[in-house]
PDB file of N, CA, C, O and CB in Angstrom:
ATOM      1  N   UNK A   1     -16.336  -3.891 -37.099  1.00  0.00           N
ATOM      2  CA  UNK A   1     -15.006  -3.891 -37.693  1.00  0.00           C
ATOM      3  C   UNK A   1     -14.677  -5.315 -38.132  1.00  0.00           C
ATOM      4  O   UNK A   1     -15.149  -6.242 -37.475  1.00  0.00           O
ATOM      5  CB  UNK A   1     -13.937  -3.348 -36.691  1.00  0.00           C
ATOM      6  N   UNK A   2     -13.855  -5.578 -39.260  1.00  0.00           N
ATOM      7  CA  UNK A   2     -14.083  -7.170 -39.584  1.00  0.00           C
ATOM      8  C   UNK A   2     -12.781  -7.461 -39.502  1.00  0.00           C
ATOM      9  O   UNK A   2     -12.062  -6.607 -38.983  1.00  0.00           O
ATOM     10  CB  UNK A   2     -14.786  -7.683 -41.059  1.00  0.00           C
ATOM     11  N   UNK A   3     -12.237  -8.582 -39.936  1.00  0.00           N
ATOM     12  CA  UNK A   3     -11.179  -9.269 -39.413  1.00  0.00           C
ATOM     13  C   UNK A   3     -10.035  -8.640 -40.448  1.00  0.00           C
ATOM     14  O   UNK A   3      -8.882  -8.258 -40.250  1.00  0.00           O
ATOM     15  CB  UNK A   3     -11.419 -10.986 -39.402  1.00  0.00           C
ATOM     16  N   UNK A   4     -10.847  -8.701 -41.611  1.00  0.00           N
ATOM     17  CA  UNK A   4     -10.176  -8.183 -42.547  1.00  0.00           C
ATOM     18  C   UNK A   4      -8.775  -7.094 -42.833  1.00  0.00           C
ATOM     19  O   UNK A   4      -7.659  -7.281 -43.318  1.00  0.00           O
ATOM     20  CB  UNK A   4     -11.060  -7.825 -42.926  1.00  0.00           C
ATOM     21  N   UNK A   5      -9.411  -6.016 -42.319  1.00  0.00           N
ATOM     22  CA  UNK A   5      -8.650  -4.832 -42.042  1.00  0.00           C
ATOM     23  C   UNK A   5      -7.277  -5.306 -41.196  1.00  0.00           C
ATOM     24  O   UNK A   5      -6.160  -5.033 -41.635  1.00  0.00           O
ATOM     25  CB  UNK A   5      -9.620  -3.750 -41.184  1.00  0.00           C
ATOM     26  N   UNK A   6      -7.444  -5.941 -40.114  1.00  0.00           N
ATOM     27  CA  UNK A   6      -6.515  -6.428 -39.291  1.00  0.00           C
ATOM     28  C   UNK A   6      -4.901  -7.518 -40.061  1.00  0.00           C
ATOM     29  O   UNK A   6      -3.681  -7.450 -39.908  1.00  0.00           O
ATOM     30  CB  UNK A   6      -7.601  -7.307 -38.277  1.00  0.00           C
ATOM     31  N   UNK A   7      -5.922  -8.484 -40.940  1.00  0.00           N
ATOM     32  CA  UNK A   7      -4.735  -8.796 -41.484  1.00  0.00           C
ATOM     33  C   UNK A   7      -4.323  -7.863 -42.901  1.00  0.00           C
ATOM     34  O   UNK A   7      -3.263  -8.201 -43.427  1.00  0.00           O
ATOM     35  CB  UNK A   7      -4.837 -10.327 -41.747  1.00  0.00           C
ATOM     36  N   UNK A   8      -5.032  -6.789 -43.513  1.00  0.00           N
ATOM     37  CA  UNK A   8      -4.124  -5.818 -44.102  1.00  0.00           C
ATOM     38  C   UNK A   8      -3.076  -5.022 -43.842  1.00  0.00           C
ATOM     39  O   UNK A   8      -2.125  -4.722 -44.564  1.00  0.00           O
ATOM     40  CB  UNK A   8      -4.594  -5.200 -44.404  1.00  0.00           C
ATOM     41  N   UNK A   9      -3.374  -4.663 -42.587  1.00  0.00           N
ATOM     42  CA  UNK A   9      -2.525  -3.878 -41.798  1.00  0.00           C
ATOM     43  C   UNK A   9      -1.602  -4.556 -41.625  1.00  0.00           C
ATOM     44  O   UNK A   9      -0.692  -4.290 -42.410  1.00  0.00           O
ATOM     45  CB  UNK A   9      -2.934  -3.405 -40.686  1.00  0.00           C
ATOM     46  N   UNK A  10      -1.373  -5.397 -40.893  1.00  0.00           N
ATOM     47  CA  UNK A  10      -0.148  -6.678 -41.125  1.00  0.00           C
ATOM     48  C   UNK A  10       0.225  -6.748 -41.638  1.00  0.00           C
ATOM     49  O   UNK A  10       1.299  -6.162 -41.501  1.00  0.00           O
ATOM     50  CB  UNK A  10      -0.027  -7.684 -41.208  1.00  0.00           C
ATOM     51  N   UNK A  11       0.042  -7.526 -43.053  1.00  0.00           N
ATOM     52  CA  UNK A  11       0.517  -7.383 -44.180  1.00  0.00           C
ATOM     53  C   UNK A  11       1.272  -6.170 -44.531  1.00  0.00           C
ATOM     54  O   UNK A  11       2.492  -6.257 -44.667  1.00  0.00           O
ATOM     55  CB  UNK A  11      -0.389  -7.559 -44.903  1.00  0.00           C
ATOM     56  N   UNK A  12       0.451  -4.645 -44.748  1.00  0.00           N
ATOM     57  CA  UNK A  12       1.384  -3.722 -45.226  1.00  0.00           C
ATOM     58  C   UNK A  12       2.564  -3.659 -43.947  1.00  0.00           C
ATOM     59  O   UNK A  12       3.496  -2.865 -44.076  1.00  0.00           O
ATOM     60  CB  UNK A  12       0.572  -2.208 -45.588  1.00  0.00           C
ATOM     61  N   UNK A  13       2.500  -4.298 -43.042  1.00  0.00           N
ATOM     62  CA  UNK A  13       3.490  -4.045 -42.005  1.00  0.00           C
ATOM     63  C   UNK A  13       4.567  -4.797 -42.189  1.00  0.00           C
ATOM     64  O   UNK A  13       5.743  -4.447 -42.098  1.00  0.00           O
ATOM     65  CB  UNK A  13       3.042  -4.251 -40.723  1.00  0.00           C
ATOM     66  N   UNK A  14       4.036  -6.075 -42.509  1.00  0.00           N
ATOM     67  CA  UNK A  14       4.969  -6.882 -42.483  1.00  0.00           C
ATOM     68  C   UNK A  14       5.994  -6.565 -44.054  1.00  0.00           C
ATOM     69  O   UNK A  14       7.221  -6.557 -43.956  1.00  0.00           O
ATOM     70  CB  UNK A  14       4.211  -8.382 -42.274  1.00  0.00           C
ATOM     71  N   UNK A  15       5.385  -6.351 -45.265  1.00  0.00           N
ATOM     72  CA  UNK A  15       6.135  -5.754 -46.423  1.00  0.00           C
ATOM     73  C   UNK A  15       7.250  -4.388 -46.133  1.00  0.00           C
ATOM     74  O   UNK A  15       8.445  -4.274 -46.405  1.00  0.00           O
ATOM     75  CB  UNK A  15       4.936  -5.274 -47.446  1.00  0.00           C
ATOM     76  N   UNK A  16       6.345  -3.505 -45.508  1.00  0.00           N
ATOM     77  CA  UNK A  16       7.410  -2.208 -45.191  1.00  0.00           C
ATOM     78  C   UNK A  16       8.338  -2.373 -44.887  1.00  0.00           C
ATOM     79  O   UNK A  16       9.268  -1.827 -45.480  1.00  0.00           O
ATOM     80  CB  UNK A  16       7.253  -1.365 -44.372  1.00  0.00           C
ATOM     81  N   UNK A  17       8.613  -3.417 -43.539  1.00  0.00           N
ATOM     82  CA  UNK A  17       9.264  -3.710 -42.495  1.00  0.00           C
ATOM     83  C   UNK A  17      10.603  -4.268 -43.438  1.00  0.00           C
ATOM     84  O   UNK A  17      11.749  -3.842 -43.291  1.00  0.00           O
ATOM     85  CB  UNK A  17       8.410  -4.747 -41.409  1.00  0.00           C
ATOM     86  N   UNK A  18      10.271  -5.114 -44.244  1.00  0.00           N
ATOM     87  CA  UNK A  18      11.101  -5.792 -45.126  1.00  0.00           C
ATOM     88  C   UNK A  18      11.648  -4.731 -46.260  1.00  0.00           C
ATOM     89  O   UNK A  18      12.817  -4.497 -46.563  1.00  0.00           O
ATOM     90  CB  UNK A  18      10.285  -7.019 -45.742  1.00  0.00           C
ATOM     91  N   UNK A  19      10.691  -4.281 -46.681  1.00  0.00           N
ATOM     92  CA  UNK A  19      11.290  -3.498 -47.709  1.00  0.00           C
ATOM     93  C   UNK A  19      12.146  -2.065 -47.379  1.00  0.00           C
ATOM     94  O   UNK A  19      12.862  -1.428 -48.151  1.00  0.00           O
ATOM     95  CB  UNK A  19      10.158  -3.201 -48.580  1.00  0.00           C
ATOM     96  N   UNK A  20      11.853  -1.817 -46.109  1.00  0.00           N
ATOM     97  CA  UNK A  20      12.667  -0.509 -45.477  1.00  0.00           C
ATOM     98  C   UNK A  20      13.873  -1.406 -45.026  1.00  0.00           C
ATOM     99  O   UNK A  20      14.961  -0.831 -45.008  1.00  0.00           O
ATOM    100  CB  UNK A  20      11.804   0.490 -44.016  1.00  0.00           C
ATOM    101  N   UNK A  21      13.841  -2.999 -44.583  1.00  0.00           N
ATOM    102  CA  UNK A  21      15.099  -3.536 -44.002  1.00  0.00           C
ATOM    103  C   UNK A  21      16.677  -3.808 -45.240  1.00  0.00           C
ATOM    104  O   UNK A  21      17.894  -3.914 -45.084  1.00  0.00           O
ATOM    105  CB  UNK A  21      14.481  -5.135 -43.298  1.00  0.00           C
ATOM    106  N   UNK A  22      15.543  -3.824 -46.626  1.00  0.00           N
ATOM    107  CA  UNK A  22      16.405  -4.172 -47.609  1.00  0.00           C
ATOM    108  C   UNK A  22      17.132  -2.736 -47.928  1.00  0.00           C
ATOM    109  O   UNK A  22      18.360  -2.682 -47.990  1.00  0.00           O
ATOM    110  CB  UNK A  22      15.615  -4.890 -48.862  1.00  0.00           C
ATOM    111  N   UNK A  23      16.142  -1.328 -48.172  1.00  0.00           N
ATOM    112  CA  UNK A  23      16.539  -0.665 -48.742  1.00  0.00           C
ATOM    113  C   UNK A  23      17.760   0.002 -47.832  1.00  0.00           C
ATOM    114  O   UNK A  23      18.722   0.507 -48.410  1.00  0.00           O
ATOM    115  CB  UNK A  23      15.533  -0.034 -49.240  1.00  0.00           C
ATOM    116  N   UNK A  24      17.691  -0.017 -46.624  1.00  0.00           N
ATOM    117  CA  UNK A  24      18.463   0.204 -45.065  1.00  0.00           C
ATOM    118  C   UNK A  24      19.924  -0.309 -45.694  1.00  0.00           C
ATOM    119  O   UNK A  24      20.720   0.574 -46.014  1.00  0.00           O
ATOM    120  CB  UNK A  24      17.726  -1.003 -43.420  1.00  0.00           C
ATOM    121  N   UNK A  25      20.183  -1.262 -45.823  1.00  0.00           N
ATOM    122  CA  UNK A  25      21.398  -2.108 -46.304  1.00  0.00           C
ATOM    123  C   UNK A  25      21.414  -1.800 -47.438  1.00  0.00           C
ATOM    124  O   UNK A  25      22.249  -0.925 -47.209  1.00  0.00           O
ATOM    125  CB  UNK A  25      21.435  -3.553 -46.190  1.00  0.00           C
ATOM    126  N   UNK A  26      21.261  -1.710 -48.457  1.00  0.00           N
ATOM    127  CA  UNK A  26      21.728  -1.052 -49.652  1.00  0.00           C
ATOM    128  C   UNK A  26      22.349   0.959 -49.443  1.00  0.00           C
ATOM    129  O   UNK A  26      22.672   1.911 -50.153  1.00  0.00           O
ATOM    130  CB  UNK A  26      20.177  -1.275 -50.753  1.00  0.00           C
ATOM    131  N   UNK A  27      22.196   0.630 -48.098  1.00  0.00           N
ATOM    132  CA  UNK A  27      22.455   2.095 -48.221  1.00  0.00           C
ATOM    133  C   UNK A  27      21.368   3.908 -48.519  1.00  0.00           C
ATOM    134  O   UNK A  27      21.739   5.061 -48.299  1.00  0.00           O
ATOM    135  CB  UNK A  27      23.314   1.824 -49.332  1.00  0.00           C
ATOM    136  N   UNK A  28      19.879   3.332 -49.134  1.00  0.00           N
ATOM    137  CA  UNK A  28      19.393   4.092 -49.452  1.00  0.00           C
ATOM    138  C   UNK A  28      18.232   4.355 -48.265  1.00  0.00           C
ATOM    139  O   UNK A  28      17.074   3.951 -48.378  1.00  0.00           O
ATOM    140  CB  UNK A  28      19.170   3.831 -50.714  1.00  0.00           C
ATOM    141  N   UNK A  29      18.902   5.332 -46.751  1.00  0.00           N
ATOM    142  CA  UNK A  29      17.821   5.531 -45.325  1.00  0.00           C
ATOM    143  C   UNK A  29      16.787   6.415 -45.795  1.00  0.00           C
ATOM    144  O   UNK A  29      15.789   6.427 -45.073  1.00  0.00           O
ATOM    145  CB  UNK A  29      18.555   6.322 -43.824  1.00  0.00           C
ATOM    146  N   UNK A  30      16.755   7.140 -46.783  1.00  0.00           N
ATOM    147  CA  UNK A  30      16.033   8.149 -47.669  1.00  0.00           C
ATOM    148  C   UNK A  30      14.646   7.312 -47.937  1.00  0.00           C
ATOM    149  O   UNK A  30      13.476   7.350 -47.554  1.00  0.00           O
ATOM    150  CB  UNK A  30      16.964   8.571 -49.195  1.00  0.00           C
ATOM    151  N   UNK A  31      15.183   6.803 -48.516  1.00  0.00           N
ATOM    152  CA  UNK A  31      13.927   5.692 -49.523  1.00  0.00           C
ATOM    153  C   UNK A  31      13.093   4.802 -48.407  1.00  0.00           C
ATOM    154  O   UNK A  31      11.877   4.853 -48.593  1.00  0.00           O
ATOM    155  CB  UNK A  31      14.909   4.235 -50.811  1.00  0.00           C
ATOM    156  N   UNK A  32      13.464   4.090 -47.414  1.00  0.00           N
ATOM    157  CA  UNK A  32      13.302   3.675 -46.614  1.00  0.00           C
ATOM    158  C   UNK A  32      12.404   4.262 -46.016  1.00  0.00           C
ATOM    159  O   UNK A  32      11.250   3.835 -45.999  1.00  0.00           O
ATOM    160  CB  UNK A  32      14.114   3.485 -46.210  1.00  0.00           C
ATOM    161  N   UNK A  33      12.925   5.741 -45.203  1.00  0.00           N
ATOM    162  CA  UNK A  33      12.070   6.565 -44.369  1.00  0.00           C
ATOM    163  C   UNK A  33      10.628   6.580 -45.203  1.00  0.00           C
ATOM    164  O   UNK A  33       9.416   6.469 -45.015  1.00  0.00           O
ATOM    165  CB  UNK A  33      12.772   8.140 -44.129  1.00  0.00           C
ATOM    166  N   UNK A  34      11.605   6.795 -46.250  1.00  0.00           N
ATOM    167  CA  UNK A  34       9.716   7.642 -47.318  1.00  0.00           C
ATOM    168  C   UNK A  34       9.093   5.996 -47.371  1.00  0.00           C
ATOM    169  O   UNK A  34       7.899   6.026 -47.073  1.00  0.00           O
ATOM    170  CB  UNK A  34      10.030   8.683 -50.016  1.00  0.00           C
ATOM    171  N   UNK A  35       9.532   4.710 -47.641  1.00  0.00           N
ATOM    172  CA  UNK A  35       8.883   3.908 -47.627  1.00  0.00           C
ATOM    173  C   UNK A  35       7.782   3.208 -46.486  1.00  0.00           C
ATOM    174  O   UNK A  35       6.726   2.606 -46.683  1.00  0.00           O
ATOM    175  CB  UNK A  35       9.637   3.409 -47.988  1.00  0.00           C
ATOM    176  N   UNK A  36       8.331   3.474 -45.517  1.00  0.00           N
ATOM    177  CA  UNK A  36       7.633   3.659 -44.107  1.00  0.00           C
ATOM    178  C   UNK A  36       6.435   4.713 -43.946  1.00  0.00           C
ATOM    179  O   UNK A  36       5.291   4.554 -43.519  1.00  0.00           O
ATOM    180  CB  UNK A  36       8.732   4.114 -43.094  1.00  0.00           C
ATOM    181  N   UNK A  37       7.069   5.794 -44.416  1.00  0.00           N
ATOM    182  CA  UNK A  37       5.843   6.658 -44.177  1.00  0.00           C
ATOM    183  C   UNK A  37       4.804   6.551 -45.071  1.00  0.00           C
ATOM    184  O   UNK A  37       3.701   6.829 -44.602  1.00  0.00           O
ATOM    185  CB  UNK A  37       6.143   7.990 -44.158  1.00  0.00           C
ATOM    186  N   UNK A  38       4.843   6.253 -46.130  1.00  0.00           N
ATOM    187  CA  UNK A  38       3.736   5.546 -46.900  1.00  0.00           C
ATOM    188  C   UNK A  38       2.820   4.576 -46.725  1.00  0.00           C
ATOM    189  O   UNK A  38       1.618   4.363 -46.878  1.00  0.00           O
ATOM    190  CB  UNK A  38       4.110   5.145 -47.682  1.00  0.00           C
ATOM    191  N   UNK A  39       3.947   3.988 -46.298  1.00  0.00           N
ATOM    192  CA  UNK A  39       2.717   2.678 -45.554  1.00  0.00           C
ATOM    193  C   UNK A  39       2.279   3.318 -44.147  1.00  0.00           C
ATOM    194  O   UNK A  39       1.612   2.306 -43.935  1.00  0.00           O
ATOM    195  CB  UNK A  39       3.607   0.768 -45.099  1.00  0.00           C
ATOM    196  N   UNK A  40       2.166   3.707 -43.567  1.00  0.00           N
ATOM    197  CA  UNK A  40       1.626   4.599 -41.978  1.00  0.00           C
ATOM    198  C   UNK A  40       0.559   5.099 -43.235  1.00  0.00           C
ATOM    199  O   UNK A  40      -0.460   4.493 -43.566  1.00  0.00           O
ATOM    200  CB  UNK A  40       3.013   6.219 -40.794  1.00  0.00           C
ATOM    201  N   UNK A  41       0.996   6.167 -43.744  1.00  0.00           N
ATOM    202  CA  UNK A  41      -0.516   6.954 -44.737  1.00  0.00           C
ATOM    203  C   UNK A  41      -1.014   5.898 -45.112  1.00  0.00           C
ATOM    204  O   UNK A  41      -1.987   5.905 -44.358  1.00  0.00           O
ATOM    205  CB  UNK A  41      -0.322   8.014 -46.256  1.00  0.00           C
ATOM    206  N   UNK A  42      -1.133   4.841 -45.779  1.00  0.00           N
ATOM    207  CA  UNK A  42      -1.777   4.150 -46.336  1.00  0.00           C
ATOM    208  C   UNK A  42      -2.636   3.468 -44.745  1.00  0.00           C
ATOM    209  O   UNK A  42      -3.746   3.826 -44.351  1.00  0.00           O
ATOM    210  CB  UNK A  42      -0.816   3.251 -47.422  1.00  0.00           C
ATOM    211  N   UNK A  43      -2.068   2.820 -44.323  1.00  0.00           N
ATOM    212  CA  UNK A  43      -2.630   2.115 -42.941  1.00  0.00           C
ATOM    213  C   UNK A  43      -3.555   3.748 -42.236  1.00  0.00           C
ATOM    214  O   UNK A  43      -4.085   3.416 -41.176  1.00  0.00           O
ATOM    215  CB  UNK A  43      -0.846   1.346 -41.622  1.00  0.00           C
ATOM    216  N   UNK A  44      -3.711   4.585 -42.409  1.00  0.00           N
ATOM    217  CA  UNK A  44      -4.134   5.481 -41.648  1.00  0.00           C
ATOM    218  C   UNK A  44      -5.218   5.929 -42.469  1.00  0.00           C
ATOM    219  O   UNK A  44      -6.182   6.435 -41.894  1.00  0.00           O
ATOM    220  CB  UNK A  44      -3.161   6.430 -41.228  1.00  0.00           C
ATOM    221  N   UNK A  45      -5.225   5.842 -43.561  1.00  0.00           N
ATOM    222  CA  UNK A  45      -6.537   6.187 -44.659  1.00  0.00           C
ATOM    223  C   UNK A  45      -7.611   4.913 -44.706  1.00  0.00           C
ATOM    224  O   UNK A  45      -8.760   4.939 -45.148  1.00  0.00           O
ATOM    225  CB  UNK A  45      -5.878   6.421 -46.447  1.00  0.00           C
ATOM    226  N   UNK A  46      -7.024   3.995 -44.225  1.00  0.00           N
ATOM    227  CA  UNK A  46      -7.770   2.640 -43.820  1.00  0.00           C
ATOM    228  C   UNK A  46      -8.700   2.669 -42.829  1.00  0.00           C
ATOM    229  O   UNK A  46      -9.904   2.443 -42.947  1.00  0.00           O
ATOM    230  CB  UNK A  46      -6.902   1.645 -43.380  1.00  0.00           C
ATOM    231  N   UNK A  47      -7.917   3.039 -41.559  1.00  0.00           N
ATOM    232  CA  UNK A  47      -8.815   3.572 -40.635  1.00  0.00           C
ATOM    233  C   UNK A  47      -9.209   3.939 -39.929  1.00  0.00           C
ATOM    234  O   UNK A  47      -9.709   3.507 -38.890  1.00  0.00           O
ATOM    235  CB  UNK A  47      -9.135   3.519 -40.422  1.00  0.00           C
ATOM    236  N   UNK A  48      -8.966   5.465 -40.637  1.00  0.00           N
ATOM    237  CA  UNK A  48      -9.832   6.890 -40.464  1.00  0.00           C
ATOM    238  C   UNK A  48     -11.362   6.497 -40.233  1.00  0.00           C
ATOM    239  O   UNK A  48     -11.781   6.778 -39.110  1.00  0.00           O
ATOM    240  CB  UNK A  48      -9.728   7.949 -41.959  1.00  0.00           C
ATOM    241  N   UNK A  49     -12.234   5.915 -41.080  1.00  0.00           N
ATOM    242  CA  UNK A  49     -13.652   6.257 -41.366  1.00  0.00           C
ATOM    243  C   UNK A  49     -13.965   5.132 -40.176  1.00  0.00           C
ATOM    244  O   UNK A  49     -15.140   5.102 -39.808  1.00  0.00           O
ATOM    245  CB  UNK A  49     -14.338   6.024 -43.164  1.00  0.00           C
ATOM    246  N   UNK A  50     -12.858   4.017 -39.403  1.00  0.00           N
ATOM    247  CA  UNK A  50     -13.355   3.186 -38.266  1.00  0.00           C
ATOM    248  C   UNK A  50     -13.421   3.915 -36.729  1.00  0.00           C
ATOM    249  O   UNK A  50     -14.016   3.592 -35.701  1.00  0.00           O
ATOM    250  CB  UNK A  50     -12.374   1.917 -38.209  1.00  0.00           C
ATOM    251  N   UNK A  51     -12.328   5.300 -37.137  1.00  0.00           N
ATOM    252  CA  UNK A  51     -12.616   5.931 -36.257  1.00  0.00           C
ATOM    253  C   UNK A  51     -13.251   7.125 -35.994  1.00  0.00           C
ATOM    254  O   UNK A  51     -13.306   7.688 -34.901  1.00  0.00           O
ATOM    255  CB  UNK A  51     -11.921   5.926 -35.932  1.00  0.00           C
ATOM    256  N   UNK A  52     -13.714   7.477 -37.006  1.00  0.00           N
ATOM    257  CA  UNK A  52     -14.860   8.323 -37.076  1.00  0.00           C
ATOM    258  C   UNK A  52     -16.092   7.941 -36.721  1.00  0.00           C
ATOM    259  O   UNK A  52     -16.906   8.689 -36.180  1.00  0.00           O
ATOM    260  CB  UNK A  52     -15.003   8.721 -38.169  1.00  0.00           C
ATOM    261  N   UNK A  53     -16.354   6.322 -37.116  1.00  0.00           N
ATOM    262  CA  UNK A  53     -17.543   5.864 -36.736  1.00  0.00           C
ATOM    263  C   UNK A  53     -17.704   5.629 -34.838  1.00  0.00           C
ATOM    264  O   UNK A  53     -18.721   5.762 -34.157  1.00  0.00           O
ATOM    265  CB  UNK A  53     -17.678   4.451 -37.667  1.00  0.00           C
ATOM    266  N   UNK A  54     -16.114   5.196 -34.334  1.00  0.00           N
ATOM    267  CA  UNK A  54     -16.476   5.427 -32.931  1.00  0.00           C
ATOM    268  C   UNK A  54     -16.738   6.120 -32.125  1.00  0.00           C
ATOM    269  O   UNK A  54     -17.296   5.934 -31.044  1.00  0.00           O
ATOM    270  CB  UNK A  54     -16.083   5.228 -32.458  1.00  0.00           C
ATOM    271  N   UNK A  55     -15.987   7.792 -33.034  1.00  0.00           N
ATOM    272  CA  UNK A  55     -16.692   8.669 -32.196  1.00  0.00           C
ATOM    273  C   UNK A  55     -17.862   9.597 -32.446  1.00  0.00           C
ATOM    274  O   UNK A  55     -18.155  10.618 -31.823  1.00  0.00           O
ATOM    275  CB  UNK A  55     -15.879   9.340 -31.802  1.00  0.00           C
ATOM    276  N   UNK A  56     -18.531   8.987 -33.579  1.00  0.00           N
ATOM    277  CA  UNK A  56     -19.943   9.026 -33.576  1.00  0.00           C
ATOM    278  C   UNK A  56     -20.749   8.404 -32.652  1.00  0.00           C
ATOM    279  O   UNK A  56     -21.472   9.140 -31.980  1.00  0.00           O
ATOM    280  CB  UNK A  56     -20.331   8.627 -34.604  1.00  0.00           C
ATOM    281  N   UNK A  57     -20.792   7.161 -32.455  1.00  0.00           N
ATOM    282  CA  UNK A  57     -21.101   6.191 -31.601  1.00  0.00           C
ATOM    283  C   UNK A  57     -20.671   7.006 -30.200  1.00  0.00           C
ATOM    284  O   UNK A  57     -21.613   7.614 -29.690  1.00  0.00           O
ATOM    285  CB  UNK A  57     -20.310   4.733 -31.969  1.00  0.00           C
ATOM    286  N   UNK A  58     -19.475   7.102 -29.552  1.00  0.00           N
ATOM    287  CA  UNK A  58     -19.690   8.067 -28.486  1.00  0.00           C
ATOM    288  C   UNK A  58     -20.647   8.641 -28.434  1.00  0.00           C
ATOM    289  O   UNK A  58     -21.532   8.144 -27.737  1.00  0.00           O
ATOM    290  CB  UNK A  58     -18.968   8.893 -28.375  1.00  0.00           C
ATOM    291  N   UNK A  59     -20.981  10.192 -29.267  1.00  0.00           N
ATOM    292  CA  UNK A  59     -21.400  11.118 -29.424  1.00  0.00           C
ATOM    293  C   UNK A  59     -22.549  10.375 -29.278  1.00  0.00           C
ATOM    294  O   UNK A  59     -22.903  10.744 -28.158  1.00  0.00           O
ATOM    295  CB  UNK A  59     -21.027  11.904 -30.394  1.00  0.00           C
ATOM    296  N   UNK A  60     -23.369   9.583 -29.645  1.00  0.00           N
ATOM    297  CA  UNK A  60     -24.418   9.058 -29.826  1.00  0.00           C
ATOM    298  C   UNK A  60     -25.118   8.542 -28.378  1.00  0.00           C
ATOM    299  O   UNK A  60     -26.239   8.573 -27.871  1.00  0.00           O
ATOM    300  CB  UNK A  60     -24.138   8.078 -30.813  1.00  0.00           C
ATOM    301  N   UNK A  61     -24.190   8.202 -28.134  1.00  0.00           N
ATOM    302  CA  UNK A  61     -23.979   7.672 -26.228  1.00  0.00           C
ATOM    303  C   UNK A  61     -24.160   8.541 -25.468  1.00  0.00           C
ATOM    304  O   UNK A  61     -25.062   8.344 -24.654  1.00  0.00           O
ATOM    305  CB  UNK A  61     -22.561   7.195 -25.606  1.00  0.00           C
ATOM    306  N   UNK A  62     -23.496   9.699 -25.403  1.00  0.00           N
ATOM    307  CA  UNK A  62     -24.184  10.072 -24.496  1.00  0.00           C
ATOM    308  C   UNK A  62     -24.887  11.663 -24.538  1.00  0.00           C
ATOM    309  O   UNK A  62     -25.023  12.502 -23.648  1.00  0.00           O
ATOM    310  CB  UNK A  62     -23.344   9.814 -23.473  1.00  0.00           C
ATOM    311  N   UNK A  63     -25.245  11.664 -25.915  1.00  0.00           N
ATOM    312  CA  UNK A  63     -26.441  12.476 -26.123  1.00  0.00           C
ATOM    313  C   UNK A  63     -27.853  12.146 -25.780  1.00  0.00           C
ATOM    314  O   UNK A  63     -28.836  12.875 -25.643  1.00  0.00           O
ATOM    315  CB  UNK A  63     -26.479  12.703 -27.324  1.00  0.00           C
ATOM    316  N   UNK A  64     -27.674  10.678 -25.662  1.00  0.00           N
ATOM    317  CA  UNK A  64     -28.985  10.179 -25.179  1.00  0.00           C
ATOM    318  C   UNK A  64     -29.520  10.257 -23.793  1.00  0.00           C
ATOM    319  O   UNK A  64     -30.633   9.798 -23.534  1.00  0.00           O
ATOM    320  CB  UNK A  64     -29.015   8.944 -25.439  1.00  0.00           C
TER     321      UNK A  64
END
């Protein structure tokens, strides 16, 4: 797993966080919610395939 991923995730965290805090105060909790949950889908399509590979690796473990 590389370092990489770690500060993306951040990043989209740290943007959401802000951009759900702005849209919050303007009044629009709608936009917000959905803006949040986008970024979760997005952060979660990221990594899916890191955790698929661990529980291959399980599986791999102790089939042997």
């Amino acid at each position: 797993m590389s370092v990489t991923i770690i500060f993306k995730i951040a990043a989209v965290g740290i943007l959401v966080s802000i951009l759900s805090q702005v849209l919050k105060h303007s009044g629009r909790d709608e936009q917000a919610f959905l803006a949040s949950l986008a970024g979760l889908i997005l952060v979660l399509f990221w990594i899916v395939p890191y955790i698929y590979e661990l529980f291959e690796t399980i599986q791999k473990l102790f089939l042997i």
